[in-house]
N, CA, C and O of each residue as an XYZ file, in Angstrom:
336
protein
N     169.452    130.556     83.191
C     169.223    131.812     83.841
C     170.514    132.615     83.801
O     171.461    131.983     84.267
N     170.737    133.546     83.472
C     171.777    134.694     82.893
C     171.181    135.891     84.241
O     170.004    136.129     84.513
N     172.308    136.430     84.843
C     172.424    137.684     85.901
C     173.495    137.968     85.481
O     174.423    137.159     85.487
N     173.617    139.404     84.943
C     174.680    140.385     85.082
C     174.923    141.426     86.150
O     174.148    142.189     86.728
N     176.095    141.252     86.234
C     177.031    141.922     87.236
C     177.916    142.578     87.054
O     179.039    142.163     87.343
N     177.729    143.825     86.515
C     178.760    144.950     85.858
C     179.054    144.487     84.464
O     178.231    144.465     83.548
N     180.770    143.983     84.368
C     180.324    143.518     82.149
C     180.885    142.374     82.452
O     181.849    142.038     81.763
N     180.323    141.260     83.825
C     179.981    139.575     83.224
C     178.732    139.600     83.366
O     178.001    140.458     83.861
N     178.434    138.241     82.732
C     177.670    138.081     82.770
C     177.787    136.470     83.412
O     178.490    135.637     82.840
N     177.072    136.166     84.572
C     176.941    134.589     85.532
C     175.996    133.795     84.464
O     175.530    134.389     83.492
N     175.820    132.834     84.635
C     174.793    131.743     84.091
C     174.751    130.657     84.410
O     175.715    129.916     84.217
N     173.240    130.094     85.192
C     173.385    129.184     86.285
C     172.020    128.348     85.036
O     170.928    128.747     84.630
N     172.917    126.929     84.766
C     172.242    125.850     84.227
C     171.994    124.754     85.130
O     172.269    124.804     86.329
N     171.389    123.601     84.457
C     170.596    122.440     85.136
C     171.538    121.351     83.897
O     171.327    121.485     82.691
N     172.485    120.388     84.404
C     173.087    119.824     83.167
C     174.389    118.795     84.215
O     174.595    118.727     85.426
N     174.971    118.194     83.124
C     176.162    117.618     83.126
C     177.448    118.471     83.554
O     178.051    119.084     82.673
N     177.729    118.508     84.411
C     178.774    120.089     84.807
C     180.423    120.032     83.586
O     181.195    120.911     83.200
N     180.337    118.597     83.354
C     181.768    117.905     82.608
C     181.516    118.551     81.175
O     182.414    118.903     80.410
N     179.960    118.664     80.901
C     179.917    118.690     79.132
C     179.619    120.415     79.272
O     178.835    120.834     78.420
N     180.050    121.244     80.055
C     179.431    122.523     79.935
C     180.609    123.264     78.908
O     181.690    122.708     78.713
N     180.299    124.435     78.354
C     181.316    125.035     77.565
C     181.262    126.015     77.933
O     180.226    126.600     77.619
N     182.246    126.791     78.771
C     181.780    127.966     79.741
C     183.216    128.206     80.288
O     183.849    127.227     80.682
N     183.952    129.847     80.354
C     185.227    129.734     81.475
C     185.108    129.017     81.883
O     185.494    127.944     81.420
N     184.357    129.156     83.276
C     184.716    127.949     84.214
C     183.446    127.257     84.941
O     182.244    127.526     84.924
N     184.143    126.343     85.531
C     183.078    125.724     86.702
C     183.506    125.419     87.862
O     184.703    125.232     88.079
N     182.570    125.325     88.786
C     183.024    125.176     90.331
C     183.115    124.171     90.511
O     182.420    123.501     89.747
N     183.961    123.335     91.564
C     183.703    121.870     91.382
C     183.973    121.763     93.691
O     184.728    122.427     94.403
N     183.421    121.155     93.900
C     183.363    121.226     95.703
C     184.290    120.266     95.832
O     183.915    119.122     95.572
N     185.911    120.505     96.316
C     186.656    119.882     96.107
C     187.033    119.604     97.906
O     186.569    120.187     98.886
N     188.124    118.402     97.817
C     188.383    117.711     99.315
C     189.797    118.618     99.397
O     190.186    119.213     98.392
N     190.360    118.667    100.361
C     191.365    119.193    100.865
C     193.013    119.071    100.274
O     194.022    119.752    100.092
N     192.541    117.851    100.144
C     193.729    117.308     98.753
C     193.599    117.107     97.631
O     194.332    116.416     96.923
N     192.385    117.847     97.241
C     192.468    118.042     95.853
C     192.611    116.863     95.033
O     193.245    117.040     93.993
N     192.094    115.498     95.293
C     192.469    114.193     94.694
C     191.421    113.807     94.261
O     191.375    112.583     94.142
N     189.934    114.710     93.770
C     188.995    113.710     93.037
C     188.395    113.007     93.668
O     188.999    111.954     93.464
N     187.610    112.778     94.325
C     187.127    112.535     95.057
C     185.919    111.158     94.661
O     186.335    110.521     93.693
N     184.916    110.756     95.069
C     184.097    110.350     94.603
C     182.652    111.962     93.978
O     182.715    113.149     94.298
N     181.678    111.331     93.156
C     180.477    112.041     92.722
C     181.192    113.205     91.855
O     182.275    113.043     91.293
N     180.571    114.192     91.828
C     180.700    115.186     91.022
C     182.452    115.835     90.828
O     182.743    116.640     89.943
N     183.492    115.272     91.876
C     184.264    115.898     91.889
C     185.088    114.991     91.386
O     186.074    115.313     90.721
N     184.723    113.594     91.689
C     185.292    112.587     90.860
C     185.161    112.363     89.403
O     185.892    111.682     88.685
N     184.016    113.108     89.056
C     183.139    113.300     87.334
C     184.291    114.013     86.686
O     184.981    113.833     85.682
N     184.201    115.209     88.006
C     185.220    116.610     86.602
C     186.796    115.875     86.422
O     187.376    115.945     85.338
N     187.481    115.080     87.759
C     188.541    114.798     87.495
C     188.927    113.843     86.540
O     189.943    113.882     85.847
N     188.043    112.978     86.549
C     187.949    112.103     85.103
C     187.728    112.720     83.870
O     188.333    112.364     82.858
N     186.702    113.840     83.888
C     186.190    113.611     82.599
C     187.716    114.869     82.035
O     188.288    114.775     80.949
N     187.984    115.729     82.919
C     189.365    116.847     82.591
C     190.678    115.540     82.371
O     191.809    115.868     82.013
N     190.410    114.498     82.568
C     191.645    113.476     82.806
C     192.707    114.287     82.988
O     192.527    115.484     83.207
N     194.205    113.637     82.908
C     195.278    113.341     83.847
C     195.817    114.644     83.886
O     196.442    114.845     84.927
N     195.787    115.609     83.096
C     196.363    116.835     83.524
C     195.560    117.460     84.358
O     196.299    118.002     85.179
N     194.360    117.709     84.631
C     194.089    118.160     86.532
C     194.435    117.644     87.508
O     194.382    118.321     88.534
N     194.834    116.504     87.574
C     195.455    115.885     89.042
C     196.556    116.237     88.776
O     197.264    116.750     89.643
N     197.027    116.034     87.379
C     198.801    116.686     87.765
C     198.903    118.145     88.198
O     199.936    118.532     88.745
N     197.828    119.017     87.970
C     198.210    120.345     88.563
C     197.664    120.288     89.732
O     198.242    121.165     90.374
N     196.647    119.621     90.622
C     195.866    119.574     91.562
C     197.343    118.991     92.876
O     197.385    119.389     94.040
N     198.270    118.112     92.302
C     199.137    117.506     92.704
C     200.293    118.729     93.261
O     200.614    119.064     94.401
N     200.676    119.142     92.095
C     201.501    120.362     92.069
C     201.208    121.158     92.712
O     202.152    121.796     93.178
N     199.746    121.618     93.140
C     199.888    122.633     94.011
C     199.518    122.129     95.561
O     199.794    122.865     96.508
N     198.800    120.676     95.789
C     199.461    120.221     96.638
C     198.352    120.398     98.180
O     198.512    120.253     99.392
N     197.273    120.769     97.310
C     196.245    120.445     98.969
C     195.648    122.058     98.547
O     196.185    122.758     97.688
N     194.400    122.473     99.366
C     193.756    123.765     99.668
C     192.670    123.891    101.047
O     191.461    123.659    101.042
N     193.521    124.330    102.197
C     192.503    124.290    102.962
C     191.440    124.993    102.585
O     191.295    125.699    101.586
N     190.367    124.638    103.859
C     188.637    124.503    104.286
C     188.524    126.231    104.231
O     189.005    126.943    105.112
N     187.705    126.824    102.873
C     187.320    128.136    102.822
C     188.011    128.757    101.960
O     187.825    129.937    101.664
N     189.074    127.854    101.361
C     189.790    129.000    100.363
C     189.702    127.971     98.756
O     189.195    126.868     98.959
N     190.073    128.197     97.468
C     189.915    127.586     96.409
C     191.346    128.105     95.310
O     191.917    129.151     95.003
N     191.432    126.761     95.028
C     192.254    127.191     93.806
C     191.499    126.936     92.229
O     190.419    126.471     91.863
N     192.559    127.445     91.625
C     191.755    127.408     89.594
C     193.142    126.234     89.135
O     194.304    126.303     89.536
N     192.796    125.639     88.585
C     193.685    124.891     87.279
C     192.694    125.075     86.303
O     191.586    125.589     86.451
N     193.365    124.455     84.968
C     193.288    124.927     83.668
C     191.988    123.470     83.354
O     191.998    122.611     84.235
N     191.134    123.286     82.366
C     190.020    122.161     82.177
C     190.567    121.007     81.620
O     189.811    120.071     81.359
N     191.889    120.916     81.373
C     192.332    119.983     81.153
C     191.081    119.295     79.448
O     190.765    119.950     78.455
N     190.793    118.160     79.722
C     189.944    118.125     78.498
C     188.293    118.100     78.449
O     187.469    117.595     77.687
N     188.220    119.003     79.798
C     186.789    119.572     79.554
C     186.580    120.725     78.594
O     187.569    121.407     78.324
N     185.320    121.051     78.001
C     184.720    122.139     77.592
C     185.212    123.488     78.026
O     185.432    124.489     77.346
N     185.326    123.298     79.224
C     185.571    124.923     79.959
C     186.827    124.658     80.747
O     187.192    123.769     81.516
N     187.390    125.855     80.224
C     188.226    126.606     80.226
C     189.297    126.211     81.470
O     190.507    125.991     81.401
N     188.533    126.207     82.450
C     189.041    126.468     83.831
C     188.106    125.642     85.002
O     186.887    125.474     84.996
N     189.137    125.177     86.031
C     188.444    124.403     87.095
C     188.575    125.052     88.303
O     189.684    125.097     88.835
N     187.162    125.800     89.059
C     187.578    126.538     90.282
C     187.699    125.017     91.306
O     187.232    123.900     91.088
N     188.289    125.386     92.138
C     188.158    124.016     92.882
C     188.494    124.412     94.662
O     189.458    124.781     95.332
N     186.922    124.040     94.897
C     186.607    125.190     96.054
C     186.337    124.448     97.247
O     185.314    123.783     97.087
N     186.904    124.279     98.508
C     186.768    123.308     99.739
C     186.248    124.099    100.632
O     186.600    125.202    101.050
N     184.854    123.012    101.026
C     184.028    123.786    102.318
C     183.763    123.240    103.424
O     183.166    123.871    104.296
C-alpha cells in the first residue's frame, strides 16, 4: 500500500522488516538502544555490529523521542529507532 504525502511517497508492507530495501525502517527500540529481544533484536542482528556501535555511541534515547543510525548491513538505508 503506497500513500503520498506531498513528493514522498510512505509504503506500508506485510514482510521480513530485515530483508526490506527501502530508506528506512522503524524499529520499537528500548531505552538503551541494545537490541533487544523479537523484532528489535532481528534488525540488530541482521544490521550486525555496526548498529550497536552507533546505538552505543549515542548512548540511550528516552521514552517519546527516536534516533536514526545508518542500516549497517541491512537493505535499507537507515534505522529509525523509536522508544515508546
Amino acid at each position: 500500500m503506497d500513500i503520498k504525502i506531498r513528493n514522498a511517497t510512505l509504503s506500508l508492507v506485510q514482510g521480513d522488516i530485515t530483508l526490506q530495501e527501502t530508506d528506512a525502517i522503524v524499529n520499537a527500540a528500548n531505552t538503551r538502544l541494545e537490541g533487544g529481544a523479537g523484532v528489535d533484536g532481528a534488525i540488530h542482528a541482521a544490521g550486525g555490529p555496526s548498529i550497536m556501535a552507533e546505538c552505543s555511541r549515542i548512548g540511550g534515547c528516552p521514552t517519546g523521542q527516536a534516533v536514526i543510525t545508518a542500516g549497517g548491513s541491512l537493505k535499507a538505508r537507515y534505522v529509525i529507532h523509536t522508544v515508546g
